[in-house]
C-alpha positions in Angstrom: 108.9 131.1 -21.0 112.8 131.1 -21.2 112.9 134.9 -21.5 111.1 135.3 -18.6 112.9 133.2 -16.3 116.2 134.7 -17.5 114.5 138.1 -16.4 113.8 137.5 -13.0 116.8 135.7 -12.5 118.8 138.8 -13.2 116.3 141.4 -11.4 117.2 139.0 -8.3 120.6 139.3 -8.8 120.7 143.1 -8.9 118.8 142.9 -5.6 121.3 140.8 -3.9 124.1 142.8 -4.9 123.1 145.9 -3.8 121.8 144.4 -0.1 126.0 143.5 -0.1 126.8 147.2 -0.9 124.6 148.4 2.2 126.1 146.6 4.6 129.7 146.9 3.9 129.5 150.5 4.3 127.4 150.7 7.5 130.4 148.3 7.8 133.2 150.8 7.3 131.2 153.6 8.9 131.0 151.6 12.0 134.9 151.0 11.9 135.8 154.9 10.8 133.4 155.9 13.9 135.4 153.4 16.3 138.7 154.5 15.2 137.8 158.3 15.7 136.9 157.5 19.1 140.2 155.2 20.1 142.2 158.5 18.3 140.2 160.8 20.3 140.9 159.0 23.3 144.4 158.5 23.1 144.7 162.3 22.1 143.3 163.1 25.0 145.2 161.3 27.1 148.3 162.3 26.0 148.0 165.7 26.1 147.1 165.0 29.4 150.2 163.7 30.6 152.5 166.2 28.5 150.2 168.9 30.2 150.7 167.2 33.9 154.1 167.0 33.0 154.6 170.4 32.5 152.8 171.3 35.4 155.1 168.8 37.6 158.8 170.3 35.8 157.4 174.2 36.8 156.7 172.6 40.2 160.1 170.9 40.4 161.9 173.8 39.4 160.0 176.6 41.4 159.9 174.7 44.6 163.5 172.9 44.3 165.8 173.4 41.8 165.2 177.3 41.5 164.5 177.5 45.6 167.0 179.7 47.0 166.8 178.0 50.5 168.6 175.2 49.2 171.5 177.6 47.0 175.0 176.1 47.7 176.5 177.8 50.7 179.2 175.6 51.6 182.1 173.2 50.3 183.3 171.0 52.9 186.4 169.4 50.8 188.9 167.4 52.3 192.1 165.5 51.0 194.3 163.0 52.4 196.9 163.9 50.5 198.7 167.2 49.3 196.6 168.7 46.4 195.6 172.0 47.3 191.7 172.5 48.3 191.6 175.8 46.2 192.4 173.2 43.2 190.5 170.5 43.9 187.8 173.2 44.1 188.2 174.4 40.7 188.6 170.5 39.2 185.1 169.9 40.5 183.4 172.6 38.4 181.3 173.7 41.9 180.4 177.0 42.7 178.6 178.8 45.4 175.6 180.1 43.8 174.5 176.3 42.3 171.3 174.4 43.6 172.5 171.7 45.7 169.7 169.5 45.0 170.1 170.3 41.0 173.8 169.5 41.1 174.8 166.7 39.6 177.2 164.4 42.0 178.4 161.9 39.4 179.5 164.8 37.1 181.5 166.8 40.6 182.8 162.9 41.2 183.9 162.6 37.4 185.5 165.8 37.2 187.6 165.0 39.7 188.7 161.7 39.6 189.7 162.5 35.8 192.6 163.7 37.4 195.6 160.8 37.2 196.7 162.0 40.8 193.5 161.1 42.2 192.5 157.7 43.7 188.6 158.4 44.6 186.4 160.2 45.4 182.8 160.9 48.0 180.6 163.7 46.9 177.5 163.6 49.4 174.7 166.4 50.4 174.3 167.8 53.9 171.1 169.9 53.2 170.5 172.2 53.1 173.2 174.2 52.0 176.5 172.0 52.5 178.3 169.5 49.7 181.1 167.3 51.3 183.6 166.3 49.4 186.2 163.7 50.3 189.5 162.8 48.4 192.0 160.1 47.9 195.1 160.9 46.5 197.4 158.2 44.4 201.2 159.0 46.5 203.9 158.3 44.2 206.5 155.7 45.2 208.7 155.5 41.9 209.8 157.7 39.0 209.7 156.6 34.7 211.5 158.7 32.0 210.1 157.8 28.5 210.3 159.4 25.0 207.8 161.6 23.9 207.0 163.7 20.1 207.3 167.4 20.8 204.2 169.2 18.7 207.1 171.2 16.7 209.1 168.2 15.7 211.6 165.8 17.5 211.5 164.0 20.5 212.0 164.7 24.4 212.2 163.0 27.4 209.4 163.6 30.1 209.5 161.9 33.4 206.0 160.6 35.0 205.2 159.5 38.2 204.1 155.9 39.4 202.0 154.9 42.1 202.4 151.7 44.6 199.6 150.1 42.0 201.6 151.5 38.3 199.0 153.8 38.0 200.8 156.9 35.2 200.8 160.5 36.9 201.7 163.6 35.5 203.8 165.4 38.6 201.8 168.1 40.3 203.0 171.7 40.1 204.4 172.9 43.3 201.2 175.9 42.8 198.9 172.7 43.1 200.4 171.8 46.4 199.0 172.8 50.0 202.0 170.6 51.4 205.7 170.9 50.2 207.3 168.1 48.2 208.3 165.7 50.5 210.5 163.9 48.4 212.2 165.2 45.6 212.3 163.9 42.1 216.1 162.8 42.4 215.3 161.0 45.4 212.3 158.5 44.2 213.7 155.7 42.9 214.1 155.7 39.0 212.7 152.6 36.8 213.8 152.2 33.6 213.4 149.8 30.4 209.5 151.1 30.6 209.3 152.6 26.4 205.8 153.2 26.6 203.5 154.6 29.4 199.7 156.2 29.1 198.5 159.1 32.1 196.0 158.1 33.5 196.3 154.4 33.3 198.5 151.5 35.0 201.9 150.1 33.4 201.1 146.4 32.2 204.6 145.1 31.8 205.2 142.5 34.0 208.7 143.8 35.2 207.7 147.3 36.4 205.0 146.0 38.7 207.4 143.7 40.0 209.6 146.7 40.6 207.2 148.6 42.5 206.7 145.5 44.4 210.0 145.5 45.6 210.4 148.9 46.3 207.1 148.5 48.6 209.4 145.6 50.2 212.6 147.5 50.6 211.1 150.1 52.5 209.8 147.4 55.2 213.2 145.3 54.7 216.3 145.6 57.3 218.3 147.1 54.5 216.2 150.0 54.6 218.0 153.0 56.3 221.0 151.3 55.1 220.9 152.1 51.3 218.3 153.4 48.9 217.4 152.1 45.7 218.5 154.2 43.5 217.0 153.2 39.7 215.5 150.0 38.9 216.4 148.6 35.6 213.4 146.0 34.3 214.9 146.0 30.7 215.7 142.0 31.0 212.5 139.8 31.0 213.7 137.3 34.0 215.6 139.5 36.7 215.8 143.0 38.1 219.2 144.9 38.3 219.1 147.6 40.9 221.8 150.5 41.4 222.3 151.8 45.1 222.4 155.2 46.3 226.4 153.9 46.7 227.1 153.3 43.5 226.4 149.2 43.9 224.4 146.5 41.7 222.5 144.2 42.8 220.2 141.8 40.8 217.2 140.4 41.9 214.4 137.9 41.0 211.0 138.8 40.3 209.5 136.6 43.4 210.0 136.2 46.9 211.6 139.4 47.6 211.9 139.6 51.2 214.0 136.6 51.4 216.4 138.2 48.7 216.8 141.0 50.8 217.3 139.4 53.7 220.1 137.4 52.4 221.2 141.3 50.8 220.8 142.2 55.2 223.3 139.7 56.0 226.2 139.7 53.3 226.1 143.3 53.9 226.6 142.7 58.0 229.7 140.3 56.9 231.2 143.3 54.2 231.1 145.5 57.3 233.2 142.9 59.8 235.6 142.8 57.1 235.1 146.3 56.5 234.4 145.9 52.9 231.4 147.0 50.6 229.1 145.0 47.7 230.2 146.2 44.4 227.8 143.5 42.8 225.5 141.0 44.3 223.6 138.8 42.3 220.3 137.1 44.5 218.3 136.0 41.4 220.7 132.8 42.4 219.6 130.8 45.2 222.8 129.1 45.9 226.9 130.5 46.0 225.2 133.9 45.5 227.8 135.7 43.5 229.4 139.2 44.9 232.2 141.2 44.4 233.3 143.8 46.8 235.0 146.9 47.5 237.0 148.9 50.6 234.2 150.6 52.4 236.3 153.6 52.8 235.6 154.5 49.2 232.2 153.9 49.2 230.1 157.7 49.6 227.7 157.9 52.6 224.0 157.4 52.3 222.9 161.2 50.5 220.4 162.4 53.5 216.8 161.5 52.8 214.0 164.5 52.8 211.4 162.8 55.8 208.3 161.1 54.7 205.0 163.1 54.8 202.9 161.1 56.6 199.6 160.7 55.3 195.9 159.4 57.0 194.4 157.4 54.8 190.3 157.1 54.8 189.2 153.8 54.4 185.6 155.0 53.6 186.9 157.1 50.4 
């Protein structure tokens, strides 16, 4: 009686096991079967995109970017300044035979304004065969000398140009130039006490933008057409020490400049009643501003001045 109740019970053991067997593999199959499908799906659908993305590229390029009706034809390039077009041509990288729709703006933009000497740029397309191009030169208003290693070995002085803003130029070469110099080197006023200076980028020392400040003063000031600033020293951390085209010093603050050289205006008008000459003036002092002077006679007349190019800026550049 015992045997045979341990004999069914494993006959219906063996029974149960293999009905779990059966359905984990229909199980599995079903699973194996759905993810075939999803794959097969997804396959499909991808390479149909890539393939309608092909399709569309061809199209792109056979009906635009390799369509000869819209070849470049034209470069209407203008500057407000004194860079020759025929340069500024070959700083933009553009040539005639180039797509105008396939040419890429930002790169013509970036090639150009790369360039320390210029301010901005407009790059625009006048289909269907025209690129405008519009430039703002940087015009520089002072002169730095500062030290620089020679590849060889040693060091050598190299003079950069600044801008009303400090911005670091390189000076152009007169074969870059559709306008002649209209002032020369000599006669831009020279700041010094700048030791370090990067092209391309603006001079951060506090003193040299306060120099450009007041050189963008002096040319608006009443002693303008009078004297010319001559070189700009910004060595000291408080005051700026100016020489004149005449040989004089004169030391200024670093604020409020048009009253400094108004007060400059009107010790110079009482020199010339007493026909005398400012060998030193100091107007960093508000009060008993010290001077020494000189017999005008001696003094050497005002060098003449090259005239001022006269440039139309464009607001919309």
């Amino acid at each position: 009686m015992f045997w045979n109740r341990k004999s069914k019970n494993r006959r219906l053991g063996r029974e149960y096991v293999l009905d779990v067997k059966l359905r984990s593999s229909q199980v599995r199959a079903a699973r194996t079967r759905k993810f075939v499908i999803v794959g097969a799906v997804v396959l499909t659908i991808a390479m149909s995109a890539f393939l309608l993305w092909r399709i569309g590229g061809w199209t792109m390029d056979k009906l635009v970017y390799e369509n000869q009706a819209f070849s470049l034809g034209e470069i209407d390039l203008q500057t407000d300044g004194v860079i020759a077009t025929e340069q500024l041509r070959r700083w933009a990288g553009v040539k005639n035979s180039q797509n105008l729709l396939a040419l890429d703006l930002a790169r013509v933009s970036r090639n150009l304004e790369l360039v320390p000497f210029i301010q901005s740029v407009s790059v625009e397309r006048i289909l269907p065969h025209t690129l405008r191009i519009r430039v703002c030169e940087r015009e520089p208003v002072a002169q730095i000398m500062v030290s620089r290693r020679r590849i060889p070995g040693g060091i050598e002085q190299v003079v950069y140009y600044l801008d009303c803003d400090g911005w670091v130029m390189v000076p152009l070469d007169p074969r870059q130039r559709a306008i002649p110099q209209g002032q020369t080197p000599e006669q831009l006023p020279l700041i010094s006490g700048i030791k370090e200076a990067q092209v391309g980028h603006p001079v951060e020392l506090p003193q040299a933008k306060a120099a450009l400040q007041l050189i963008n003063t002096f040319d608006r000031s009443p002693m303008a057409g009078v004297t010319e600033l001559k070189k700009i020293d910004v060595s000291s951390a408080e005051v700026l020490v100016v020489t004149t085209g005449q040989g004089g010093e004169v030391t200024f603050g670093l604020t409020d400049f048009e009253q400094q050289l108004r007060r400059w205006r009107e010790i110079y008008e009482k020199g010339q009643k007493l026909g005398k000459a400012v060998a030193t003036l100091d107007l960093a002092v508000s009060n008993n501003i010290p001077a020494t002077w000189i017999e005008a006679s001696v003094v050497p007349p005002l060098p003449p001045k090259a005239p001022k190019i006269l440039r139309n800026k464009r607001k919309h550049v």
